[in-house]
N, C-alpha and C positions, 0 to 999 in steps of 0.2 A: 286428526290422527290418520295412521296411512289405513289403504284397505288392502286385502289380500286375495286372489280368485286363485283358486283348483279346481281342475275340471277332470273326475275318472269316470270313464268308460271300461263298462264287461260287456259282452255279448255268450251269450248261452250256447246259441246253434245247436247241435243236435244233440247235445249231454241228455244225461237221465240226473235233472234237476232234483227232483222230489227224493232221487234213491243219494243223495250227493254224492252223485261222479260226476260231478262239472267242474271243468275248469277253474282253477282262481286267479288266473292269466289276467290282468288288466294293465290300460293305460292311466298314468297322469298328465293330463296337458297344462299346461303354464301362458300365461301371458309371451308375447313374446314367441310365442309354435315350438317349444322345447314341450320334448315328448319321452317320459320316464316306461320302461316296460317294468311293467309292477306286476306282486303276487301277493298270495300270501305264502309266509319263509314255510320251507321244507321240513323243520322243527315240529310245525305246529299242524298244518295239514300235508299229509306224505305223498311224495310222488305215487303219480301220475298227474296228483288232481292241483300241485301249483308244482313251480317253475323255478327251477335253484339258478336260476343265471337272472334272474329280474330280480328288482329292489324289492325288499316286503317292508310294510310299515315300522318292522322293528328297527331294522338298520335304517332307514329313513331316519327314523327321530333321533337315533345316536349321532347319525350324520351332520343333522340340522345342528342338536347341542354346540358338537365339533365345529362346525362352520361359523355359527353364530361366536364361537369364545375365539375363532381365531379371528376374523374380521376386527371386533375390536382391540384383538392384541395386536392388532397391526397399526390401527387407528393409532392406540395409545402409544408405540413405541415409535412410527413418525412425531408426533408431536413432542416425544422427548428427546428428538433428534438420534436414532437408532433405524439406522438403516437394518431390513431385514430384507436378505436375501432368498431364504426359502424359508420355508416353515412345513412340516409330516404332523400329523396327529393319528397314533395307529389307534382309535377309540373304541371303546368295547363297552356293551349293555350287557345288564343281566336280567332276566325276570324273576319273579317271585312273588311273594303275597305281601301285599303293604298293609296297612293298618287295617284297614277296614277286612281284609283276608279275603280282596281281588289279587287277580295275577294283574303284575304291571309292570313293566320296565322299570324297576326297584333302585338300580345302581345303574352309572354310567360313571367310567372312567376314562379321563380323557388324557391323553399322553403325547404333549405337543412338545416338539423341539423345532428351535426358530434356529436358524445362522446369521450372524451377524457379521457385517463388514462395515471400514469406513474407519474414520479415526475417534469416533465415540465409540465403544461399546461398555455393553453391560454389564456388571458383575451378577454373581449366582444372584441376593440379594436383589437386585433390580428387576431380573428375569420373575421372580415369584412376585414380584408387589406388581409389576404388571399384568402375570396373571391372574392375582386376587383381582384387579381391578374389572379388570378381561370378564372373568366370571361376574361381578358384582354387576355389570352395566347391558349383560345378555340377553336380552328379551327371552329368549328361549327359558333359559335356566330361569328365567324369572317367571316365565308360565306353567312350571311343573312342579309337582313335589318331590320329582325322584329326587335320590341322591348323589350328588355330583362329586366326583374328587378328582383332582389335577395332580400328576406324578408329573413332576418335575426332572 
């Protein structure tokens, strides 16, 4: 099976730690030297103390969902000989309390539209069996319990 590395780095520097006025400013580093500026979202710890223009782990993992359903909807729609031209997913998380009554990223809806070109294309019908497929074969989706729905 594959492996996967993440490397995040914070540094403190001169904050009042103990009092939490520190920063929640960090990096992600990836294989490869891709360098994410990360925080935690503005939501949930308030400016000053994280960073509304860097990723926070919330919208990370809506991202990831997104990324992971569209990769194999692209997969799945070369191989049924459907050329897609672009594909947007405007995806949105919600938090809330899940069963146990943690807060969690509860819901994720993901809102992918593909363009097709070429002399096959898809109908409405096609478009959604590929995305049930899409979702059914997504590691992602398949490692969480949130709740996932695709608006077609």
């Amino acid at each position: 099976m594959s492996h996967y590395l993440a490397t995040v780095k914070w540094q403190r520097n001169d904050a009042d730690f103990l009092a939490h006025k520190y920063s929640r400013a960090h990096v992600w580093q990836f294989d490869g030297g891709c360098e994410v500026p990360a925080s935690a979202s503005p939501q949930i710890v308030p400016l000053p103390w994280s960073t509304a223009a860097n990723v926070d782990p919330e919208e990370a993992f809506i991202a990831a969902l997104a990324s992971c359903h569209m990769l194999f909807f692209l997969d799945i729609a070369a191989a049924k000989g459907y050329q897609v031209d672009s594909y947007t997913d405007a995806a949105e998380g919600h938090m809330g309390k899940n069963q146990q009554g943690k807060i969690a990223v509860v819901k994720a809806t993901l809102h992918p539209l593909a363009n097709f070109s070429g002399a096959k294309l898809p109908d409405k019908t096609t478009i959604e069996s590929m995305h049930h497929e899409a979702h059914a074969q997504c590691f992602i989706a398949n490692s969480v319990t949130t709740d996932i729905t695709i608006v077609i």
